[in-house]
Backbone bond lengths (Angstrom), bond angles and torsions (degrees), N, CA, C in turn:
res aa  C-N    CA-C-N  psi(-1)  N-CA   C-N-CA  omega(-1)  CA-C   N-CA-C  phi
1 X - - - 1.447 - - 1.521 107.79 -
2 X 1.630 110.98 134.32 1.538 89.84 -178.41 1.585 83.09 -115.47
3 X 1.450 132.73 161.28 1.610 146.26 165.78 1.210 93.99 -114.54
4 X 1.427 92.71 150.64 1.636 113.90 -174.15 1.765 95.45 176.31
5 X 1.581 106.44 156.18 1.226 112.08 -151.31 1.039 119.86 -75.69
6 X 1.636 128.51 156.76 1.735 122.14 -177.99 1.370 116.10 -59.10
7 X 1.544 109.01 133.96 1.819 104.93 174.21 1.630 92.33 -106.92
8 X 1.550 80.40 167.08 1.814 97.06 -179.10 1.854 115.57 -50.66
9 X 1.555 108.75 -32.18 1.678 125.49 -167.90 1.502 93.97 -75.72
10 X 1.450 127.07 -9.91 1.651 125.22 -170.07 1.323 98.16 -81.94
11 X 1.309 117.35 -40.58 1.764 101.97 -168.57 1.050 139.99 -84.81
12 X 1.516 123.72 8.12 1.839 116.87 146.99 1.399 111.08 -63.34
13 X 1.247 116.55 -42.94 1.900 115.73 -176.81 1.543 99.89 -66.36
14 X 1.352 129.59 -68.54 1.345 138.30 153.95 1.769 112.11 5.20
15 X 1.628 116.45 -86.05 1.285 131.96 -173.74 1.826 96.87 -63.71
16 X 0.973 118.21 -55.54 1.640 98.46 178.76 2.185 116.07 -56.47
17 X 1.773 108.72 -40.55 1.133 75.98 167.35 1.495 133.25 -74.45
18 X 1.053 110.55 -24.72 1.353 128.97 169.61 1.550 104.00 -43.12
19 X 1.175 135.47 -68.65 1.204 139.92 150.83 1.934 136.25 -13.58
20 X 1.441 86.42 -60.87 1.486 106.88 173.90 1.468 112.62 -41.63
21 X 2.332 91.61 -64.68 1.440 99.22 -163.37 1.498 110.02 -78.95
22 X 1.302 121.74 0.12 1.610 120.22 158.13 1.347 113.34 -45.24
23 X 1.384 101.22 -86.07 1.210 121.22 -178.24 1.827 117.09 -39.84
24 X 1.019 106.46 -67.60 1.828 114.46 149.92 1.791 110.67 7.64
25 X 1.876 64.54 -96.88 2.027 93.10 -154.46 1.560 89.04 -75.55
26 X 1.170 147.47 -69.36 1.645 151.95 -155.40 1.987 104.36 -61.72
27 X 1.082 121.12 -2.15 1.472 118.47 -162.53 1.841 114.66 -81.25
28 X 1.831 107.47 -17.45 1.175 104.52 157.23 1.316 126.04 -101.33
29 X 1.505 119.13 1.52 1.857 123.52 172.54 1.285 97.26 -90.89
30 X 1.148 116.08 -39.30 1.648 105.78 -154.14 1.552 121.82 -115.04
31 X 1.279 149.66 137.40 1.631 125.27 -174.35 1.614 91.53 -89.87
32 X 1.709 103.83 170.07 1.243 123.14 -159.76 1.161 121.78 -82.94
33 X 1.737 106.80 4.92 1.773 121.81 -175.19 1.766 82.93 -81.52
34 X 1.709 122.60 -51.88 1.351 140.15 -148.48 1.640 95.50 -58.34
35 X 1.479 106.27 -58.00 1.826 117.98 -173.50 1.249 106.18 -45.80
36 X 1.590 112.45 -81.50 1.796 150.70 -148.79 2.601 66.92 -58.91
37 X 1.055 128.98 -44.97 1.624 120.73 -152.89 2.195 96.12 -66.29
38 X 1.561 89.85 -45.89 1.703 94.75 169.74 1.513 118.91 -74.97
39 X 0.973 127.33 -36.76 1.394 129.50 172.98 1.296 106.21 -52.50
40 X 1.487 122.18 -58.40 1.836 117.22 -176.52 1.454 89.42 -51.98
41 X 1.354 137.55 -69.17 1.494 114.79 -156.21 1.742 120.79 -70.46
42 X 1.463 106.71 29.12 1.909 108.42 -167.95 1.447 88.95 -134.36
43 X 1.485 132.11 56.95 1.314 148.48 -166.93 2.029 95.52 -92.08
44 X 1.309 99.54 155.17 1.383 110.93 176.17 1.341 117.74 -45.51
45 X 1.701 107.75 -47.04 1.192 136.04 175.48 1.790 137.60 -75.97
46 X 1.536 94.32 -9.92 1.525 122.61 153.55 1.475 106.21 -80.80
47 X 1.513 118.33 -73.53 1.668 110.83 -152.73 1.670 87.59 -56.74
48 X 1.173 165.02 -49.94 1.523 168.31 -139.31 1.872 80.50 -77.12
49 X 1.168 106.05 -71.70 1.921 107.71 -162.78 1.755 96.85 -47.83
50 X 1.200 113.93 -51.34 1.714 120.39 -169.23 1.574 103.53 -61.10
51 X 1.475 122.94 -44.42 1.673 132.92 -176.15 1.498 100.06 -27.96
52 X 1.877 80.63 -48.71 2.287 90.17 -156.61 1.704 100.59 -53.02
53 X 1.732 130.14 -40.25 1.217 123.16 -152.79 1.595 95.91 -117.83
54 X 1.092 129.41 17.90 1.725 135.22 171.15 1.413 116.68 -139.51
55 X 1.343 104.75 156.60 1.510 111.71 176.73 1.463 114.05 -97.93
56 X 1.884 120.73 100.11 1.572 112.32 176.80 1.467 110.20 -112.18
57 X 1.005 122.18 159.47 1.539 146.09 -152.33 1.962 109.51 -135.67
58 X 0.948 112.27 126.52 1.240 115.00 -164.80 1.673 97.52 -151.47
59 X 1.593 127.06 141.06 1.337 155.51 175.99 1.650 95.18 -69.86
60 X 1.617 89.83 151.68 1.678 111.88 148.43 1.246 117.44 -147.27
């Protein structure tokens, strides 16, 4: 595995896994109004705005 840093083209694949493993792993703590409420704010177009002021790391 090599890591190396998030590019802007990562975050549609990004927000769906991000998505997935919500829904996934969180589905017996949390009900699905609680998830689907964080998921709208973890948009393609968020993780890109967050990149500029955080450090993310992503596989190839």
């Amino acid at each position: 595995m090599i890591i190396r840093k998030f590019k802007n083209e990562d975050s549609v694949e990004l927000a769906e896994v991000i998505a997935k493993t919500l829904r996934t792993t969180n589905s017996k703590d949390y009900s699905s109004e609680y998830i689907e409420n964080d998921i709208s704010f973890l948009t393609a177009d968020k993780l890109i705005e967050r990149s500029n002021w955080t450090k993310n790391y992503g596989n190839t």
